[in-house]
N, C-alpha and C positions, 0 to 999 in steps of 0.2 A: 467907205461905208459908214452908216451911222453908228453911233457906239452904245451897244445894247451890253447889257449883264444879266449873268444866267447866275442864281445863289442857287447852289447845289449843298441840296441835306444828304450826305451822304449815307444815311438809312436808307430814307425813300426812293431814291435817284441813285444805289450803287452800280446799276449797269452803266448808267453816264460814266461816273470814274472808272469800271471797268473799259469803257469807249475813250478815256483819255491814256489806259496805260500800254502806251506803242509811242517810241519815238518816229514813228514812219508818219503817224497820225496827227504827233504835235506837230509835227513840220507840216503836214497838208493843212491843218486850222491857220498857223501862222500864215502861210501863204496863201490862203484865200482871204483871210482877214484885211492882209496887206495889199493886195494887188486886186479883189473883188472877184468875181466869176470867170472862171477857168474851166473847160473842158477835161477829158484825163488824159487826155495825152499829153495838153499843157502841164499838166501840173508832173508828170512824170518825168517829162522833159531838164521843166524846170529843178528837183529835184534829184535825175538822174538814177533815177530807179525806175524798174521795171513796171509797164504798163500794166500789166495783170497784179502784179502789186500792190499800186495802186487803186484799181477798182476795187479788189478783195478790203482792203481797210475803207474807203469810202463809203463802202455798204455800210459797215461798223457804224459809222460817222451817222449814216442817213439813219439809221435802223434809233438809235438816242437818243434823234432828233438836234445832233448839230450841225448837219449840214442838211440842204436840200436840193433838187438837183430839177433838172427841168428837160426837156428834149427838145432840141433846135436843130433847124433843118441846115443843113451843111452843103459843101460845094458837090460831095456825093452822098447822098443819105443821110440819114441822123446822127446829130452827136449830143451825149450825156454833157451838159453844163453845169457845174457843183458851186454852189454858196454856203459860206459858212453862216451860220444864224446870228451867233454871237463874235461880239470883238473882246469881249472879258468875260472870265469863267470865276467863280467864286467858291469855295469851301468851307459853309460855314457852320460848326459845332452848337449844339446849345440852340436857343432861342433866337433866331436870325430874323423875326419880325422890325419891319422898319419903325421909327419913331414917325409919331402922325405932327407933320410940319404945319408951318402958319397959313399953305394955304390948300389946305385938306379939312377936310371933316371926317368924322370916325363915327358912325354905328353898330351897336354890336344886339343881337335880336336872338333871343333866349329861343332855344329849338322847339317849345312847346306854345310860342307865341304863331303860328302864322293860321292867318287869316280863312283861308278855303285849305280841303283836304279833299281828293279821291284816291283812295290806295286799292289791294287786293291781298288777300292772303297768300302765303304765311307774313306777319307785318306784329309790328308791339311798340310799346314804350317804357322807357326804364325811367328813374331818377336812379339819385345815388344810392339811395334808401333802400329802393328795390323796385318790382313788377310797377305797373300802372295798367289798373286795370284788367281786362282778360286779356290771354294773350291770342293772336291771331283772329282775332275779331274786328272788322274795319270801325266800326260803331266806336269801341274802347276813345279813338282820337278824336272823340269829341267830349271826351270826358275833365272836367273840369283841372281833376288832379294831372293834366298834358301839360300843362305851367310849368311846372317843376323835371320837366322831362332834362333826363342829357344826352338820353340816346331816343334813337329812332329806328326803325327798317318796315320796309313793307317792300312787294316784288313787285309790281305794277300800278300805274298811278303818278301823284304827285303832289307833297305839300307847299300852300305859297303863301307868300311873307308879304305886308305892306311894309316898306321902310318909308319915315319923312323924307320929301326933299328940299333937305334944311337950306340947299346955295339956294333953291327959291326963294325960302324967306327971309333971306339973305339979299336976297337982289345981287348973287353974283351969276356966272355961265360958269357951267360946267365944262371943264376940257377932257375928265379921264373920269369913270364911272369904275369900282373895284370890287368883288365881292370874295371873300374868302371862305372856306371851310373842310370840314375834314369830312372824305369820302372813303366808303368800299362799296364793293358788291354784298350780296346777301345770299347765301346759301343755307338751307338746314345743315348746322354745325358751320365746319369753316374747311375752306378749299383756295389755297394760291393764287388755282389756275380756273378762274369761273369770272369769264369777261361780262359785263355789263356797261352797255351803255347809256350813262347819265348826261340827261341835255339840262342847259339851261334857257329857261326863257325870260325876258325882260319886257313890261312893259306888253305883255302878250304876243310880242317878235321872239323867236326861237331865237336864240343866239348863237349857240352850238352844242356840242357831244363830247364830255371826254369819257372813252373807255376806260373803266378800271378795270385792272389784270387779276384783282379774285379780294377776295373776302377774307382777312387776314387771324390767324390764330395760332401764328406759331409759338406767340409768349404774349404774356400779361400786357394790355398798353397802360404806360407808363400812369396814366389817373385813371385808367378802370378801377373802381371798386373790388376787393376781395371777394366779396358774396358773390359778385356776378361768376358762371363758371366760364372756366377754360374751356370748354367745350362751344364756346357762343365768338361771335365776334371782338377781335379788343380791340382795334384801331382801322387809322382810314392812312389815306394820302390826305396829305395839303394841299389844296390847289386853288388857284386864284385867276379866275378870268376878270380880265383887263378890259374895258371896252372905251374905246378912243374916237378921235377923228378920220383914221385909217383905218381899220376894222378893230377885230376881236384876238383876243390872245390870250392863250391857259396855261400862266408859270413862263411868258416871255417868248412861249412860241406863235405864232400868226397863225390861227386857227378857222379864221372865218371872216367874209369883208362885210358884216352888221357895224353899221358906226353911228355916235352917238345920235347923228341924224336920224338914221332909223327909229331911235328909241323915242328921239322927241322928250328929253328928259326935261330939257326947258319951261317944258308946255302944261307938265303933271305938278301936283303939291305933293302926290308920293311917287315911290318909285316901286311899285310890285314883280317879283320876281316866283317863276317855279319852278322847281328844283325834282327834277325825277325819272322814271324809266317811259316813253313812250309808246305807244299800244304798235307803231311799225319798229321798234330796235329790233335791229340786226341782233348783238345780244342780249337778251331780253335776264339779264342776269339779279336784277332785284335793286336795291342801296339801304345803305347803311347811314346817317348822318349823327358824326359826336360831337356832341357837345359839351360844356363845362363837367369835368368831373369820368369823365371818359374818353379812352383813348389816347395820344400822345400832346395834344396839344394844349388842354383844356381852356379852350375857349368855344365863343356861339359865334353862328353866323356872321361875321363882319362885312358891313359896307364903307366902303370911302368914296367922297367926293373927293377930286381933285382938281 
């Protein structure tokens, strides 16, 4: 198989490392890794351990997103066929942002810069300073003082950003399109467990949906402000969809076959993106976007060309 790498923040992603601590399980990655797609009774086989065993941890596996499984018709009936996602796993402390190489480009888009807004209440804006504006008022985000924003939330809707597309001016082709940033859901106060699904769209093509698992407040994020209360949102996920010549990927998983053809990135001098809850989500849970001075990361919207 090809050789893909998963960098695991072990904040964000600790159920991952909870899904790697089984020796039953490192042995199932290794040997799917090595040998490619295997059914379970191969891989039980192969390892000598009991089939129900094996399934019981493979669920593990699929449920973390390192394996994935598929169902293939068999000489009698169906059989479960399991791939591992990743060939290297990584754990990395600190700051695990790559260095932007010679043949990338890097922009980085202040949360209060994008271009069109439709949200719905309850929704606000912060700086570091403090409120922006009134709060829960869709009007507020067209308020000048939105510049200076580093947070954001509203529960319905979507804000969207023009990036340049500098390889255009560039005269080069683009192979790999990137966008980064830090995500929650958005609840009055703050809830773990309060799913929202945040889609992105490129270029006016939906590109895909990642669920976030709730709207985080158990402690301060690490550059929220002090004035902000504990009571409110303090950080997101990191997450980063990918979008290639094969499709679409969120943090290295294969999430959707949108590829850069679709987008037609070529053809644009910018690349516009919208970022938000759609009026059909399944859960219609809100978002949260931080930016510089909030939350764990402190950084804005990143795009790369690659």
């Amino acid at each position: 198989m090809t050789n893909k790498l998963l960098v695991v923040d072990p904040i964000d992603q600790f159920e991952v490392l909870k899904g790697l601590a089984s020796e039953v399980r490192i042995s199932i990655l290794k040997l799917l890794a090595k040998s490619g797609p295997m059914n379970v009774n191969q891989v039980a086989a192969e390892l000598s351990v009991p089939q129900s065993t094996i399934s019981a941890n493979m669920q593990v596996l699929e449920n973390v997103g390192l394996v994935v499984t598929d169902i293939q018709r068999a000489r009698k009936g169906n059989q479960k066929v399991c791939k591992a996602v990743f060939t290297e796993i990584l754990v990395a402390f600190g700051d695990h942002r790559p260095e932007v190489g010679d043949d990338e480009i890097e922009v980085s888009m202040p949360l209060g810069l994008y271009s069109h807004v439709e949200v719905t209440a309850p929704c606000g804006l912060c700086s570091t300073e403090g409120v922006i504006g009134l709060l829960d008022v869709p009007d507020t985000f067209l308020d000048p003082d939105r510049m200076r924003a580093g947070l954001l939330w509203f529960t319905r809707g979507f804000v969207e950003y023009q990036f340049p597309n500098n390889a255009k001016l560039l005269n080069k082709p683009v192979q790999a399109l990137e966008f980064c940033m830090e995500l929650s859901s958005e609840v009055p106060g703050t809830s773990a467990d309060w799913p929202s699904d945040i889609s992105l769209a490129v270029n006016g093509t939906h590109v895909a949906t990642w669920t976030s698992p709730g709207d985080f407040g158990d402690k301060r994020g690490v550059f929220t402000p002090g004035w902000w209360k504990l009571a409110g949102s303090q950080y997101g996920k990191l997450k980063t969809w990918r979008i290639n010549t094969d499709g679409t990927y969120v943090d290295g998983l294969r999430v959707s076959d949108v590829t850069l053809t679709d987008l037609e990135v070529d053809r644009h001098r910018s690349i516009r993106i919208r970022i938000g809850v759609r009026a059909d989500a399944k859960h219609p849970g809100g978002l949260n976007i931080f930016g510089r001075g909030f939350g764990n990361y402190d950084q804005d919207i990143t795009m790369r060309l690659r």
